[in-house]
N, C-alpha and C positions, 0 to 999 in steps of 0.2 A: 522656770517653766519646764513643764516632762519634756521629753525629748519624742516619744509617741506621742501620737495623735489621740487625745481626747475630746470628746464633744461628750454634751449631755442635754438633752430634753428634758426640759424643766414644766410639766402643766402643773395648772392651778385647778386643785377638786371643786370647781366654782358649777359643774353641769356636764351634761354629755358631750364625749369627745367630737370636734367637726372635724371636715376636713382642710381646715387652715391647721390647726392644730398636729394632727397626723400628716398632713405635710411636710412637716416640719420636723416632725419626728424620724418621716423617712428620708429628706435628705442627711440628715445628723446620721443616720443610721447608714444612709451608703457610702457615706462620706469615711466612717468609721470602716467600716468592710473594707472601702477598696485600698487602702492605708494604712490593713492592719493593727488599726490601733481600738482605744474602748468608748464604747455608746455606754455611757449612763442615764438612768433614768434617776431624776431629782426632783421632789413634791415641794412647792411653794404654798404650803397651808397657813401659811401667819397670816391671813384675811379670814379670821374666825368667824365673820359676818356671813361673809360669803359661803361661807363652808357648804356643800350639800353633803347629804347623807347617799352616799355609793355610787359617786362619781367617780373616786380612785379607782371602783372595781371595774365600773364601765373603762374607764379608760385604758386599766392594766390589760382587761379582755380585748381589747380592739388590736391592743399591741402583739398582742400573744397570738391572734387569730389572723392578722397578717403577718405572721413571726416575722416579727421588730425585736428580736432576742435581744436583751440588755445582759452586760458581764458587770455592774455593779445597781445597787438603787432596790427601791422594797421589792419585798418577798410577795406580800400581799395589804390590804387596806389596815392591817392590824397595828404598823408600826414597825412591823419588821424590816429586817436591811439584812443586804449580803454586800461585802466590798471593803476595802482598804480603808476608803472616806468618809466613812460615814458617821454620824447617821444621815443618811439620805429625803430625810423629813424637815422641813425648816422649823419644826414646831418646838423639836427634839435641840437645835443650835442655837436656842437664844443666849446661852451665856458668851458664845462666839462673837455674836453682836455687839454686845455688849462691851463687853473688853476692845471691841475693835474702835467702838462709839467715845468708850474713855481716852481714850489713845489720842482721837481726834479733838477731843476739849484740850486735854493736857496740852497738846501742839500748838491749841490756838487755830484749827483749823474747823473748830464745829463750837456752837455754845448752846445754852438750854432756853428756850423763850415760854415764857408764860403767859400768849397772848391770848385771849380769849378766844371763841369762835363768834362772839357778837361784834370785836374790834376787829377782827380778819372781817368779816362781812361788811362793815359799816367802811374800809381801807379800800376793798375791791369798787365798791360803790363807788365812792370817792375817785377811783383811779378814772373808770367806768364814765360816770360823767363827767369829767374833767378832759378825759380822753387823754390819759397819760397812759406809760406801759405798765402794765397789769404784772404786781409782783409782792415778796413782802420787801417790808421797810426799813428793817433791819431796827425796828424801835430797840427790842429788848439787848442788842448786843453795843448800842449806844447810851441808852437811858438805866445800864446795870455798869455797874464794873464787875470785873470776872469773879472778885471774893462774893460778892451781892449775888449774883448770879447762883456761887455754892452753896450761901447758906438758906438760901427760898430752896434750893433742891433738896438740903439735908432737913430741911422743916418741912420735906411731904409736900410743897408745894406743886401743884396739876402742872408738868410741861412735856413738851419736848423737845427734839435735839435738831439742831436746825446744821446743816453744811453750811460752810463761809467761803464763798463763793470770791475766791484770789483778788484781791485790788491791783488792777493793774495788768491783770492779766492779757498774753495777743491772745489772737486766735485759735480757738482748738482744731487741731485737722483731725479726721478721723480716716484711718486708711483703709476703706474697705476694699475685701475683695472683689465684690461684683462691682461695686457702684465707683470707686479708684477712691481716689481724695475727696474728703469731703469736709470744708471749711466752717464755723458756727463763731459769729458774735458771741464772746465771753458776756456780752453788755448787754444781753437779752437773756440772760439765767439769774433766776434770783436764789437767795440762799433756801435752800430744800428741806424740807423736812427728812430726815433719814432715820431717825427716832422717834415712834409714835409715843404716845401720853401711858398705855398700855403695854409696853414695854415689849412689844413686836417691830421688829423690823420696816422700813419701805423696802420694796421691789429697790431701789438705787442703793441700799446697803446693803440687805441679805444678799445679793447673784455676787456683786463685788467679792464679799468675803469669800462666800461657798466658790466662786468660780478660781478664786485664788487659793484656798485650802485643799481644792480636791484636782486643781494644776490643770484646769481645762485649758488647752491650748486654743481652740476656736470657737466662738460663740457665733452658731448660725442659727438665726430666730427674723421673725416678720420684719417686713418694713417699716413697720408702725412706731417700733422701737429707734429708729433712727435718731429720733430727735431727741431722747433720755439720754442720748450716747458720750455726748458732750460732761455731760455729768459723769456719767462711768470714769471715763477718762481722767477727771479731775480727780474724782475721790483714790482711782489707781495711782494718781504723783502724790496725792498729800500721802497714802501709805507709806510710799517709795515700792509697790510692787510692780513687776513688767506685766501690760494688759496684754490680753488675747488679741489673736488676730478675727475680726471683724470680717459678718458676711451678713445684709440683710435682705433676706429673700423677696422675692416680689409679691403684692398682693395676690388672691386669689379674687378673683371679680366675677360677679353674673351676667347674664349674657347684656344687659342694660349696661354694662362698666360699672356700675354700682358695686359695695362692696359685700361680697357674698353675706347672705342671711338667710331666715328661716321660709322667707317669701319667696326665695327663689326655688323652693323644693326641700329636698330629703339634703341636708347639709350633717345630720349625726352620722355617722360612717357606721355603727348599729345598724341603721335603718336599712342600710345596704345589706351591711348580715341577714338580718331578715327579711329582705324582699330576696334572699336566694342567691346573691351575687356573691362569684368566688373571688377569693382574697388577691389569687395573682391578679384577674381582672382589676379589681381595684388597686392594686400597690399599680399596676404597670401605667394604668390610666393617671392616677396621682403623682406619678414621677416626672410626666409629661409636663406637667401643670408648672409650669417654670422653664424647665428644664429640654434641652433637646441633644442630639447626641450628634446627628448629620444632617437634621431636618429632612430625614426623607424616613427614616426606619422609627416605626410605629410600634412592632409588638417586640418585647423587649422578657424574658425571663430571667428567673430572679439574679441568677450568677450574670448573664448580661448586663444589669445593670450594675450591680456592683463592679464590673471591670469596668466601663465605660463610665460610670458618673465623676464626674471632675465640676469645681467648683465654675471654671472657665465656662463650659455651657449653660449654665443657667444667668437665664436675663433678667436685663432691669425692670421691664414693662409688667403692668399686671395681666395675670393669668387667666383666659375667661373659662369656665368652669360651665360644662355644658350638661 
């Protein structure tokens, strides 16, 4: 792992940037500043579905217009990159995947299933009304042997690549920084898809690889992701690489506790652009949102915050967003 601090903000061009999302951008980015070390920006496009047409521009401008200066990650929506690591596009790293995914069959620690999406449906049912735990079943990595398995792959047969989830394994801890320890039943994860049929990545392969190729030392991203985390972890020992150190930020919530949406108001951070509002306002106002420094000093500019932001202040509780 570097020995500087790396962090990177990873969005998906799935819509316009909110402010969970640039939250999250600026603590990675103060984080970065006050530790001297580098904020990358890193595009998670292997969701082709999703894809919208000039969300990346919206998003780069939000960044740029609260300068969130990144020193690696695109140039602009075209594909371009600047930086040691890159390319900074996941669309651009599939043969990365790939080789990482062969790796894991070869070991024995991932294999290819060919289940249908009619017997995955007709299994969850089954789980469903039986009231058993909701998972897959491991049919194809019992009902093949591993040559069986090769040769339906090399004959073009529809799969993918499932992770094999350790027999026997204790419990995963995960040590985050805000939250401390945090323990997860191995016996409540079933074997994951990590390889789509389409030959794109899951979000639990590609950050693995990419966060490991481009030596991010700390992954700080939403709460939400907590529970994928168990998996991270797993797939970082079947590699043999050292994982990041772990921070999962607290939600962002409306003033109901609910979790911020488009119902509680203007949540694009554009929309702030355009109703007039200056950036420091908004960066000082969104750093709050977690985060406190004495609990008593509220306006904060921008070198202010970067000396003062430490991972230590920001709480577990969610954020309410007024």
């Amino acid at each position: 792992m570097a020995s500087a601090v790396r962090v990177r903000f990873a969005p998906s061009p799935t819509g316009e940037p909110h402010v969970g999302n640039i939250r999250t951008a600026l603590f990675n980015w103060l984080f970065a500043r006050h530790h001297g070390g580098s904020f990358i920006v890193r595009v998670e496009d292997t969701d082709q579905q999703r894809k919208v047409q000039g969300a990346l521009d919206s998003i780069l401008l939000t960044l740029r217009w609260m300068g969130l200066d990144w020193d690696e990650g695109p140039i602009d929506s075209n594909n371009g990159s600047q930086g040691s690591y890159g390319p900074y596009f996941q669309s651009q790293r599939l043969a990365m995947y790939l080789e990482a995914t062969n790796k894991l069959v070869a070991q024995g620690d991932a294999y290819a299933c060919f289940c249908t999406p009619e017997r995955l449906n007709g299994l969850r049912k089954t789980q469903t009304d039986t009231q058993t735990q909701i998972g897959y079943d491991r049919h194809c990595l019992t009902a093949f042997t591993s040559d069986e398995r090769q040769r339906l792959v090399s004959s073009g047969a529809d799969h993918v690549v499932r992770f094999k989830i350790p027999e026997g394994q204790s419990e995963v801890v995960i040590h985050d920084v805000i939250r401390g320890d945090v323990e997860w039943d191995p016996s409540l994860l079933d074997d994951f898809v990590m390889m789509k049929s389409d030959g794109f990545p899951t979000y639990h392969l590609a950050n693995i690889v990419d966060d490991h190729a481009m030596e991010i030392t700390h992954v700080m991203r939403a709460e939400e992701w907590l529970p994928s985390t168990p998996r991270h972890l797993l797939l970082y020992k079947a590699f043999g690489w050292e994982p990041p150190i772990y921070a999962h930020m607290p939600m962002i919530l409306g003033n109901d506790r609910a979790k911020l949406s488009k119902r509680h108001g203007a949540t694009s951070t554009l929309d702030y652009k355009a109703g007039g509002y200056l950036p420091e306002a908004l960066l000082n106002f969104m750093a709050l949102l977690g985060w406190s420094f004495d609990g008593h000093m509220e306006i904060f500019s921008r070198g202010d915050l970067i000396k003062h932001f430490t991972l230590e202040h920001v709480g577990k509780s969610g954020a309410i967003f007024d």
